[in-house]
C-alpha positions, -999 to +999 in steps of 0.1 A: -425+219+033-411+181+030-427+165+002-434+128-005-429+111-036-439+080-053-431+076-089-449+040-107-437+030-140-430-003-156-394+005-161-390-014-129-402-042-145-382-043-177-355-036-155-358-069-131-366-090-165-326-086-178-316-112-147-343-135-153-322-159-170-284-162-172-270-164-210-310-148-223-303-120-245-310-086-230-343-076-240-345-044-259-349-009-239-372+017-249-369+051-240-390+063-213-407+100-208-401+116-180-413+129-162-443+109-162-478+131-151-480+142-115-511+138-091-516+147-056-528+132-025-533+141+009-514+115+039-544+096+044-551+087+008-514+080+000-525+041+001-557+043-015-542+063-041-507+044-046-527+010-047-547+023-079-520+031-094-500+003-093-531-019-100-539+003-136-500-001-142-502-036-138-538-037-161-522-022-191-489-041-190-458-027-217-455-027-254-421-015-270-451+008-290-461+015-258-433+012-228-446+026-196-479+032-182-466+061-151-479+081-130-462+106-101-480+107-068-469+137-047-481+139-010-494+171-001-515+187+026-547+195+011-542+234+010-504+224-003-521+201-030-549+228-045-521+256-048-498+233-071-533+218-094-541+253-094-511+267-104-507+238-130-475+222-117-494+189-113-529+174-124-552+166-105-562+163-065-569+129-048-594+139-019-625+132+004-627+170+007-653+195-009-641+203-039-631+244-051-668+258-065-660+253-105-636+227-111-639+194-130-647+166-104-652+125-108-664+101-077-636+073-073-647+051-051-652+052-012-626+046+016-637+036+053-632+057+085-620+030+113-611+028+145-578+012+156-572-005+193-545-023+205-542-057+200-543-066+240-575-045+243-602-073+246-626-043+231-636-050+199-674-037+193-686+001+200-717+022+190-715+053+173-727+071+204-698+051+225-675+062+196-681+098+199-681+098+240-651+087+235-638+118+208-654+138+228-638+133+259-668+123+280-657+084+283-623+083+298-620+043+310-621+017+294-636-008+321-671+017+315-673+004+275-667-037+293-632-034+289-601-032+316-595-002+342-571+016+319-574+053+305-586+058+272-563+076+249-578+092+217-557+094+189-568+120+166-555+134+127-545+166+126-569+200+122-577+200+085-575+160+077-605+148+055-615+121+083-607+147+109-634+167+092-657+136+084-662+125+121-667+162+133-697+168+116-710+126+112-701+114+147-692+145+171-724+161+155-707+196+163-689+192+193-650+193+198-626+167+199-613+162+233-584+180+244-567+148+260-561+139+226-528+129+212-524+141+171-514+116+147-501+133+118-501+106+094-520+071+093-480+056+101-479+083+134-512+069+142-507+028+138-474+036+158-490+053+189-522+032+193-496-002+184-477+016+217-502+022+241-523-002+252-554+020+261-552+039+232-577+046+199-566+060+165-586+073+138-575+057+103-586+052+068-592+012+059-563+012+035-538+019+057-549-007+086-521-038+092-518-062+115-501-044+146-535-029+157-573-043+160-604-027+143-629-017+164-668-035+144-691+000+143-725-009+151-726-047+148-704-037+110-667-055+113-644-024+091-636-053+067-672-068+057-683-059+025-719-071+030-729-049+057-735-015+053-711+001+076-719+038+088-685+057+081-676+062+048-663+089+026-667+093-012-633+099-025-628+125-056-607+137-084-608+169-092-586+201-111-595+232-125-598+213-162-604+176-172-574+161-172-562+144-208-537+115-217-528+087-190-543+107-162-579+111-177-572+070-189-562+063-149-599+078-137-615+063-167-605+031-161-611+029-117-648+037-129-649+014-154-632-013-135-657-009-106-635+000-082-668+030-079-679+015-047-711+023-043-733+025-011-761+001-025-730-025-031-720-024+008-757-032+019 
C-alpha cells in the first residue's frame, strides 16, 4: 500500500529565518524530536485535517524552551488507518466514520458534502431529490434539470469513503449508486475528472473545493454560506483505543476550544 505523508513542524520556520537578513547573526538551533506524534486520516480529510494542523502550529509559535509544535499526518484508507491506531504504531484516527464500539472519541468539527460541476455548466442550483436522481442513475441529461442536451456523468468516491457512505444512507435513502458512474479515488481524481468533462458531477468534501470547478447551492443553501443551514454535513471525529496524551491530546484540546466545533445551531 502507498502511503502519504505530511510532516508539520516549525523547523521550517527557523530554517527560512537564517536568510532573512544578510550579515544577521544565525539564530541559535534547537534540537528537534523526531519523530514527532503520528495521526491518521482518510483521502478525503487530508485537507481538513492538514489545515488544523498547520493553524495549531502556527497558534503556539517556538520557544528555544519549547522549539517545535509537530505533528505527522499519515493518509490511510480507513481500514488501513484503524489497524496501525490499533496496533499502536500511530495515535489517533481522523474520520466521519462510526467509530470501533469502545474507544476514546472527541467531535472536531463538521465538514460539508458538495457537489462539483464544471465551470461551463450554467447549472448551479439542484434539490436533494434532483441530487439523488442523478446518483441514482434515473436523471441522465442535463437539459431535464434546465441545463444543456449533454449526458450527465456522476463522479462517485470509491466503496468504503466516509461521504460515499454519507450520501447512501442521507440522499440515495437505500438505493445504489448508478453503475454509469466514474470512481474518483481521491478528492484530486475527482476535481480532475469533473474540471475535464463538461457534463460531469463529483462528489467532494468543502475543504478540498478550488477554483477549477463550480458548487452546485443544495436546496436554495450555496456550499460556502455559513448562515444557512445546509443539509449535508458530517461530524468529523477523533478517536483511538486510549486518550491520546502530550501534543496530540493539546491539538484536539485546543480545535474545541478554539471553536473550530462547528456546530449545527451555528450554521442556521
Amino acid at each position: 500500500m502507498v502511503r502519504g505523508f505530511l510532516f508539520v513542524g516549525v523547523t521550517f520556520l527557523l530554517a527560512a529565518c537564517g536568510s532573512l537578513e544578510l550579515g544577521a547573526r544565525a539564530p541559535a538551533t534547537f534540537p528537534v524530536p523526531t519523530p514527532f506524534p503520528e495521526i491518521a486520516t482518510t483521502p478525503s480529510f487530508q485537507a481538513w485535517t492538514t489545515s488544523r494542523i498547520l493553524a495549531f502550529r502556527e497558534s503556539m509559535g517556538s520557544t528555544p524552551e519549547r522549539p517545535y509544535i509537530g505533528l505527522g499526518l499519515q493518509i490511510l484508507a480507513r481500514p488501513a488507518a484503524l489497524d496501525a491506531v490499533a496496533a499502536g504504531e500511530l495515535e489517533l484516527v481522523v474520520s466521519a466514520s462510526e467509530p470501533p464500539a469502545g474507544w476514546f472519541v472527541t467531535p472536531l468539527g463538521w465538514e460539508r458534502v458538495v457537489f462539483a460541476v464544471h465551470p461551463g455548466n450554467p447549472v448551479r442550483a439542484l434539490s436533494l431529490q434532483e441530487l439523488a436522481s442523478i446518483f441514482r442513475g434515473q436523471t441522465v441529461n442535463w437539459d431535464a434539470l434546465g441545463g444543456p442536451d449533454l449526458a450527465i456523468q456522476p463522479v462517485i468516491p470509491l466503496e468504503g469513503d466516509e461521504l460515499r457512505d454519507h450520501l447512501a444512507g442521507r440522499l440515495l435513502e437505500g438505493h445504489r449508486f448508478t453503475t454509469l458512474a466514474l470512481l474518483g479515488p481521491s478528492p484530486e481524481a475527482t476535481l480532475a475528472l469533473v474540471g475535464q468533462d463538461p457534463g460531469a458531477i463529483g462528489i467532494l468534501p468543502l475543504s478540498t473545493a478550488n477554483d477549477g470547478v463550480a458548487l452546485i447551492q443544495v436546496e436554495g443553501i450555496e456550499a460556502r454560506d455559513r448562515e444557512g443551514r445546509y443539509p449535508l454535513e458530517m461530524e468529523v471525529l477523533a478517536f483511538a483505543p486510549q486518550e491520546p496524551g502530550g501534543v496530540v491530546r493539546e491539538w484536539l484540546a485546543w480545535l474545541q476550544a478554539e471553536g473550530a466545533l462547528l456546530s449545527r445551531a451555528e450554521g442556521e
